[in-house]
C-alpha positions in Angstrom: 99.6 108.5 93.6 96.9 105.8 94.5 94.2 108.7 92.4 96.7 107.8 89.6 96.3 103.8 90.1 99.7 103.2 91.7 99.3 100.8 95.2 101.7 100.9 98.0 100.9 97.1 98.3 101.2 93.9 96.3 99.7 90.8 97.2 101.8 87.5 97.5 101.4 83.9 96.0 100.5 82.8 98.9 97.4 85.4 98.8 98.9 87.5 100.9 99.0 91.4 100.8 102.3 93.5 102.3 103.2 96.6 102.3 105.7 98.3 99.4 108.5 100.7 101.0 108.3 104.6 101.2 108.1 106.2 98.4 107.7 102.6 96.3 104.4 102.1 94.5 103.4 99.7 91.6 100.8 99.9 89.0 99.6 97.3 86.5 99.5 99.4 83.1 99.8 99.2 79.3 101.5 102.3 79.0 105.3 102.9 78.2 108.2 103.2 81.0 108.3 106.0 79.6 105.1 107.5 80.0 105.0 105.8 83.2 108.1 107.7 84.4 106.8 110.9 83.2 103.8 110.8 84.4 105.1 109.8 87.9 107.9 112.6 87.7 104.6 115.2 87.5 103.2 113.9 90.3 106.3 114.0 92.6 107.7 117.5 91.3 103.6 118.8 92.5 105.0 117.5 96.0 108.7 118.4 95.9 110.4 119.7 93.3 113.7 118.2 91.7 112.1 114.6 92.6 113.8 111.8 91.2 112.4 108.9 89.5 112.8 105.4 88.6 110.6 103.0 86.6 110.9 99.1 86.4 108.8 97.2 84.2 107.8 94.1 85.5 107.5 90.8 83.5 106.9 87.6 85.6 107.6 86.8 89.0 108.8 88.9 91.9 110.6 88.2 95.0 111.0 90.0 98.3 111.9 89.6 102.1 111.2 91.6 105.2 108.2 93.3 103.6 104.9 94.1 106.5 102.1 92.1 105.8 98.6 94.0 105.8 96.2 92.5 107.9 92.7 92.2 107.2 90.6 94.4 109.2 87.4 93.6 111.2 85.2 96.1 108.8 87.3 94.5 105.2 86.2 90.6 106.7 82.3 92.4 107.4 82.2 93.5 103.5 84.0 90.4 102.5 81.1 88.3 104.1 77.9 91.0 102.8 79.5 90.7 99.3 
């Protein structure tokens, strides 16, 4: 999925960055829901077939709880600082 452009994280207003669920991924796109959904179903039935699929677009704000944040690691905060 992520050689697709779909993350298993989003990042917070408070510039945070957690992780999504199994199996949950996001993408920022221009396409359809629909090609979205299709192009997600190939994806999953190439890893198990009769996969099931579901497709949100998202306009605005999000909200969650209980979600892991990602800590930075020693080698992110070393390119961070040689950027």
């Amino acid at each position: 999925m992520s050689n697709a452009g779909f993350k298993r994280e989003i990042t917070g207003s408070n510039g945070k960055t957690y992780s999504l669920p199994n199996a949950t991924y996001v993408s920022d796109t221009d396409k359809s829901v629909d090609d979205v959904r299709d192009e997600v179903k190939k994806i999953a039935d190439s890893v198990q077939s009769k996969s099931s699929v579901i497709v949100f677009e998202r306009k605005g704000n999000a909200t969650w709880i209980g979600l892991d944040e990602i800590k930075p690691s020693a080698k992110d905060l070393l390119d961070f600082l040689t950027i």
